[in-house]
C-alpha positions in Angstrom: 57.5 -49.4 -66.6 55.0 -48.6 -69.4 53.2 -44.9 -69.8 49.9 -45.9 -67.5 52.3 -47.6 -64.7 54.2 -43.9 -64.8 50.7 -41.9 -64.6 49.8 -43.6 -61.7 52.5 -43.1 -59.7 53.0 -39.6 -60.9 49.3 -39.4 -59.1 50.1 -41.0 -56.2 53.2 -38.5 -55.5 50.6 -35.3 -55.7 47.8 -36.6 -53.6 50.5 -38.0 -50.9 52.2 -34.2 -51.3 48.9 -32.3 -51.0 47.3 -34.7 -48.0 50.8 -33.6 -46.1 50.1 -30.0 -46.7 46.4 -30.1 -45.8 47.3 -32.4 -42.4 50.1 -30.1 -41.5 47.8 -26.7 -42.0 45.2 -28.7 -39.8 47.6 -29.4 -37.1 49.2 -25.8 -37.1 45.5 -24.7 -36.5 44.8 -26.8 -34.0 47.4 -26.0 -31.8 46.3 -23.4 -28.9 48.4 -21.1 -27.2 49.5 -22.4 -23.7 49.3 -20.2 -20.3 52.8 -21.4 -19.2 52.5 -18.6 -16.1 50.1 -16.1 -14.5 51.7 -12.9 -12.3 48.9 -12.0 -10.1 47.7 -8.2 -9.4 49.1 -6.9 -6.8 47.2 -4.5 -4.5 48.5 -0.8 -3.7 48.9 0.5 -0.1 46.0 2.7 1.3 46.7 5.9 2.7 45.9 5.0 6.4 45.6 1.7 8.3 42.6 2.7 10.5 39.4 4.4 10.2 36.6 5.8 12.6 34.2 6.0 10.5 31.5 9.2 10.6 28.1 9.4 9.5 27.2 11.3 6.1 25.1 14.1 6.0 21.6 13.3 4.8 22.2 12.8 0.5 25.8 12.8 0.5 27.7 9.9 -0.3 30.9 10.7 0.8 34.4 8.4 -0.3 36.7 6.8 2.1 39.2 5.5 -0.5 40.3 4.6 -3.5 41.4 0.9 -3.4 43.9 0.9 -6.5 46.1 -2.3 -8.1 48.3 -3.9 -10.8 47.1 -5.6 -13.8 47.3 -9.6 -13.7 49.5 -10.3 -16.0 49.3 -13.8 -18.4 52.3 -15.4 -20.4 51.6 -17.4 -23.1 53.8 -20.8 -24.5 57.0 -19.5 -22.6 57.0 -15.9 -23.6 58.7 -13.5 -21.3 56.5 -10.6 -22.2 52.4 -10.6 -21.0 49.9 -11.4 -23.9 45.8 -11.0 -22.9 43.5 -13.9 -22.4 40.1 -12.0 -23.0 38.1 -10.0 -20.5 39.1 -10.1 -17.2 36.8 -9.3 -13.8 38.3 -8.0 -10.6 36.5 -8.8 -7.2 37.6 -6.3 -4.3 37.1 -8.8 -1.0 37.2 -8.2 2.7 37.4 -10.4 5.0 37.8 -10.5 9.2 41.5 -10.7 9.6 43.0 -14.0 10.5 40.1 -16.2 9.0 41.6 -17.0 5.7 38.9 -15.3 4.0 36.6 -18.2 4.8 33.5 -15.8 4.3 35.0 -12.9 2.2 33.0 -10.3 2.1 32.5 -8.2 -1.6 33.4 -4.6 -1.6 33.3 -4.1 -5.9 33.6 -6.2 -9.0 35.0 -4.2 -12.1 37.2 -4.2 -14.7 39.5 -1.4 -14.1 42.4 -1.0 -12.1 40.7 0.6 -9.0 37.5 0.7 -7.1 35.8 3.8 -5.2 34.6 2.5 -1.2 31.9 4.5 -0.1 31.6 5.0 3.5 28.1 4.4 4.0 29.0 1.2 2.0 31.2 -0.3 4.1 29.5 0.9 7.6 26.1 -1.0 6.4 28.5 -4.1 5.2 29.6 -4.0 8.8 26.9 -3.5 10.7 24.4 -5.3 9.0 26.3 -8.3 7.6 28.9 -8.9 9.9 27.1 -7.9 12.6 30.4 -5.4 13.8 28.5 -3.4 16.6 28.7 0.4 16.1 31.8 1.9 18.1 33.4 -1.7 17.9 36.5 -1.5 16.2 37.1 -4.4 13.3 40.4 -6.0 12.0 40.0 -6.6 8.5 41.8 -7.6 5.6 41.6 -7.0 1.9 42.2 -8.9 -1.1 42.0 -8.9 -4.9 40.8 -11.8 -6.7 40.9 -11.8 -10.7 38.8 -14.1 -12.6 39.3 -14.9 -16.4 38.6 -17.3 -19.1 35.4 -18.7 -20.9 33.3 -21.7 -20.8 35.2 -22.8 -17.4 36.8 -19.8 -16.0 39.2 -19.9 -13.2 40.8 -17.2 -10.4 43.7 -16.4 -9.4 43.9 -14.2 -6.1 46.0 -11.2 -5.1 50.1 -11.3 -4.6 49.4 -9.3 -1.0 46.7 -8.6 1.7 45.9 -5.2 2.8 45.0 -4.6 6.7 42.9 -2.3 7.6 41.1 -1.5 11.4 37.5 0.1 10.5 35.1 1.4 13.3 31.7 1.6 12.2 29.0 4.2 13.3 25.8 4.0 14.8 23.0 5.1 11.8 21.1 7.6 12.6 17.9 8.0 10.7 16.6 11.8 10.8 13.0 12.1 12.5 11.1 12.8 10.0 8.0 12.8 12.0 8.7 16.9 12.7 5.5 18.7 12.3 4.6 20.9 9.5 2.3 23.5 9.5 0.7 25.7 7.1 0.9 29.4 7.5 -0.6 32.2 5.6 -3.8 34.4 4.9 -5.4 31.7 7.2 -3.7 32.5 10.5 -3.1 36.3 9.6 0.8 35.0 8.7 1.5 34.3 12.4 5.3 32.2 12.1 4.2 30.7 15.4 0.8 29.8 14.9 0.1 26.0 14.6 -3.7 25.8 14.0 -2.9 24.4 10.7 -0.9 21.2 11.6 -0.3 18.7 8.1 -1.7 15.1 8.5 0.6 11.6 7.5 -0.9 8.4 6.5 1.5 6.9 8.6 4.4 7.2 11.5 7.0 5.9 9.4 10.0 8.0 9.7 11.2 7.2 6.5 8.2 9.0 5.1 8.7 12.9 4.2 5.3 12.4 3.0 2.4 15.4 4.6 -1.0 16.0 3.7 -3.6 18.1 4.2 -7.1 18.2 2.8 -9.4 21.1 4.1 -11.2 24.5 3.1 -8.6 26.9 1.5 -10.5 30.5 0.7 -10.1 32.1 -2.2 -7.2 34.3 -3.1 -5.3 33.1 -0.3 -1.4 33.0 -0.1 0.4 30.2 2.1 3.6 28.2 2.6 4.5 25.4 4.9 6.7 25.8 8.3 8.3 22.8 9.9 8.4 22.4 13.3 12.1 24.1 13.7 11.5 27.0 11.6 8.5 28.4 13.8 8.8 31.2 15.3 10.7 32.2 11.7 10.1 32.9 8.2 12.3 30.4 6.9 9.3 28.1 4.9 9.1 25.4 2.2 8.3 27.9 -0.8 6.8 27.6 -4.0 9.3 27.4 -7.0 6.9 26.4 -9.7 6.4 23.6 -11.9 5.3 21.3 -8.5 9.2 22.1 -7.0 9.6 23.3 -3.8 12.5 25.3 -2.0 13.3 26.0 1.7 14.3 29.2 2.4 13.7 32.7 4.4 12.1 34.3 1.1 9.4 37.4 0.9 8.1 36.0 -2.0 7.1 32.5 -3.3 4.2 31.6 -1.5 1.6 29.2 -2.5 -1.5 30.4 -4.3 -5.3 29.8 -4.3 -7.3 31.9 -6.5 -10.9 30.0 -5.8 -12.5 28.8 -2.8 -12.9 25.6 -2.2 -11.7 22.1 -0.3 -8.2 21.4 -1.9 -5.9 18.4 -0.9 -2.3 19.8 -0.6 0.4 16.9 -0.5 4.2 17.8 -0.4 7.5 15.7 -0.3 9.9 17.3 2.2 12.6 15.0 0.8 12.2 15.3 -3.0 11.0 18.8 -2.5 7.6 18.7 -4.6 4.0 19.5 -3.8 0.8 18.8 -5.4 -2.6 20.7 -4.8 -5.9 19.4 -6.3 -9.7 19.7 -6.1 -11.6 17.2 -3.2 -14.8 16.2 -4.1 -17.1 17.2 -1.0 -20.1 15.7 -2.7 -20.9 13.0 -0.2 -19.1 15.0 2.6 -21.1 15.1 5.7 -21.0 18.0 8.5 -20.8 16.7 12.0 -22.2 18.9 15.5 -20.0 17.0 17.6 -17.2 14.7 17.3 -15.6 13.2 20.4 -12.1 11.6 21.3 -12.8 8.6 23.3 -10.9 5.9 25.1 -10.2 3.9 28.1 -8.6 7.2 29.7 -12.5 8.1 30.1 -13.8 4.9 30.5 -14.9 4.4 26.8 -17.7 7.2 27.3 -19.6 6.1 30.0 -22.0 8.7 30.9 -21.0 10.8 28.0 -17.7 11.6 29.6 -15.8 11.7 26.7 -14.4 14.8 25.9 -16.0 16.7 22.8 -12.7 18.4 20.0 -13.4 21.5 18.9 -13.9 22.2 15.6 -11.9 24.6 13.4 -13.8 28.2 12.5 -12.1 28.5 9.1 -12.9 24.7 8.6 -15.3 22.9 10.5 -14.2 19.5 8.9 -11.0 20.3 11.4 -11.4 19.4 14.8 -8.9 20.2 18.1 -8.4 18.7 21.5 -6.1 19.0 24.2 -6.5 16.4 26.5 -5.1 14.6 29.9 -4.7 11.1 29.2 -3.6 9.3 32.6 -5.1 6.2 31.5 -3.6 4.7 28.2 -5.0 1.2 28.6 -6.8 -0.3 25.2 -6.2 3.4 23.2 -8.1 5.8 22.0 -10.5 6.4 18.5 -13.3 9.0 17.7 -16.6 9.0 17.3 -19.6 11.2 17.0 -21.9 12.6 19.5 -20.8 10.2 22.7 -22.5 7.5 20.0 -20.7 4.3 19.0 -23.5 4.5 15.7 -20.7 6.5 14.0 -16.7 6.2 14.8 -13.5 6.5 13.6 -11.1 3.1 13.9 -7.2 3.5 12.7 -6.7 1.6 10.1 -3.3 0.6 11.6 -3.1 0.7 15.5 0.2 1.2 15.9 0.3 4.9 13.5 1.2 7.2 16.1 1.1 10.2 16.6 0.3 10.1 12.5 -2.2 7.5 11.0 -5.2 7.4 9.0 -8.7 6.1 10.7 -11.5 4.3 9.0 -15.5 5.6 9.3 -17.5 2.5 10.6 -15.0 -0.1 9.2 -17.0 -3.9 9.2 -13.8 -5.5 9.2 -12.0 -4.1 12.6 -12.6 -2.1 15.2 -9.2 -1.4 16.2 -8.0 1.5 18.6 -5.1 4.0 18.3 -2.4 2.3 20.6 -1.1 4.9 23.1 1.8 4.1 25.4 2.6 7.2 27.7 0.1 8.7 30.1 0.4 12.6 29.8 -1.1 15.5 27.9 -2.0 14.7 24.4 -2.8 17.3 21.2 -5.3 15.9 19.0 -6.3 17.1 15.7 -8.6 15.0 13.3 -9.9 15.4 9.7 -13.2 14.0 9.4 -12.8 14.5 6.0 -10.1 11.7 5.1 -9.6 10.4 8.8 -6.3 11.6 9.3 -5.6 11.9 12.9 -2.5 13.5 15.1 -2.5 12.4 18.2 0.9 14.1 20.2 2.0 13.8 23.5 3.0 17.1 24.3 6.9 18.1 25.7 
């Protein structure tokens, strides 16, 4: 074999040694690890097997239990001991017993080891998606699945069920259509005087929205009563900064230092209060403003009854009032005249609502249901109206 025949081959051995070392590298990084087993989570007893459930008090958000389990475990190419696969994402699910969680219901999704059930949670999941009637008691079931894995992931579902009888409550949503008045300077301080009754913009009891815009003299100290304090000097109080308290306190009441037509607005929920300037500029003073209806046969022969108006504000007017015939409702207008009325913008605010002057769009009337004696106040001002039947 002469020198080039040896060069050659010497060549031929190093590129056939190196192309074995660079396939074999290749193939040892392209093998993945395999997920030879999966050892699913296992849920933790609860502490009871049956609740009655109670409603919260209004802004608590009481727990009913701590729903704890194990880890999922993953074993990788044949290994006895657990390796991780990436993130994994725990779904806590309840279901009606016996269905084979054929519309499992979800309580949390986290990654920890436990989730926090809320009793307000579960009542509303109940009551308002599984249509469980309040006092009716429900067999459920709970289970844990895990999901894990990217691009494609899959689950894998709890080792064990938890049972669980649940008896939801009936919601009860706090009336928050409780009058508020103001007392102070204007009524001489007199805890059961309710002259000065707050207006709504609507009859929503969701709402703790009141409003009053009138004639506030100068130098004048006030706070606000609800309807259950009267009679008491326990009072929404002024705390400063627009924040409210409500408490029996000889000081912190509200202050006006200059005459004039304000527009108070507090939040009995959030506990905050504003107090501005109204423009009276365009404000018109009326000699008679009447509540009319079908009651009075719509005013025939001027028999609908004139209010009274207020003698600290004479943009407040008063009325109490026999209504025996609710029929088509009620509205206001001025001077047994139809030339200048009052129409609620929504008919069916009651007692609270807000009124239009000479809308062109409706003529609607305030819908009253129940014959009886009514108290009326109205703001001819802004067009809020009260109209209450009376206990």
């Amino acid at each position: 074999m002469n020198f080039f025949n040896r060069l050659y081959m010497k060549k031929y051995l190093f590129l056939s040694v190196i192309l074995v070392l660079l396939f074999g590298s290749c193939a040892e990084r392209d093998k993945e690890p395999i997920l030879t087993k999966v050892n699913p989570s296992t849920l933790n007893s609860l502490p009871f097997e049956s609740a009655s459930l109670s409603q919260p008090a209004e802004g608590a958000s009481p727990l009913l239990c701590t729903v704890t389990w194990s880890a999922t475990q993953f074993f990788l190419d044949g290994q006895e001991e657990s390796s991780s696969v990436g993130p994994i994402s725990y779904t806590l699910e309840l279901a009606k017993a016996g269905t084979d969680f054929s519309n499992p219901q979800s309580l949390a999704v986290t990654s920890s080891l436990h989730a926090d059930i809320l009793t307000k949670t579960i009542n509303d999941l109940l009551t308002k998606t599984l249509n469980v009637q309040p006092g009716e008691t429900f067999d459920a079931e709970l289970r844990l699945t895990a999901t894990y894995g990217e691009g494609l992931p899959k689950t894998v579902a709890s080792s064990n069920l938890l049972k669980l009888t649940l008896t939801p409550y009936e919601e009860v949503v706090e009336n928050q259509l409780k009058a508020v008045y103001i007392c102070g300077d204007m009524n001489g301080w007199n805890n059961s005087n309710t002259d000065f009754i707050m207006f709504r913009d609507d009859s929503d009891p969701s709402n703790p929205v009141y409003t009053y815009t009138g004639r506030i003299a100068a130098n004048c100290y006030f706070k606000f009563c609800p309807e259950e304090a009267l009679g008491t000097y326990k009072m929404y109080c002024d705390k400063g900064d627009g924040q409210m308290s409500y408490e029996e306190n000889a000081g912190g009441a509200f202050y006006n230092a200059t005459e004039g037509y304000k527009t108070i607005t507090i939040n009995a929920k959030d506990m905050t209060y504003t107090i501005t300037d109204f423009d009276m500029t365009n404000a018109k003073t009326w000699d008679m403003v009447n509540f009319v209806g079908d009651f009075c046969g719509w005013g025939a022969n001027n028999a609908d009854p004139a209010m009274t108006p207020s003698s600290y504000d004479p943009h407040i007017w008063s009325l109490t009032v026999n209504v025996d015939n609710p029929g088509y409702g009620v509205k206001f207008r001025v001077d047994h005249s139809w030339d200048n009325r009052w129409c609620p913008k929504v008919p069916s605010n009651i007692p609270y609502g807000v009124a239009e002057y000479n809308p062109t769009s409706q003529d609607n009337n305030i819908s009253i249901q129940d014959s009886g004696e009514y108290s009326v106040k109205f703001n001819d001002l802004t067009g809020h109206y009260v109209v209450m039947l009376k206990k």
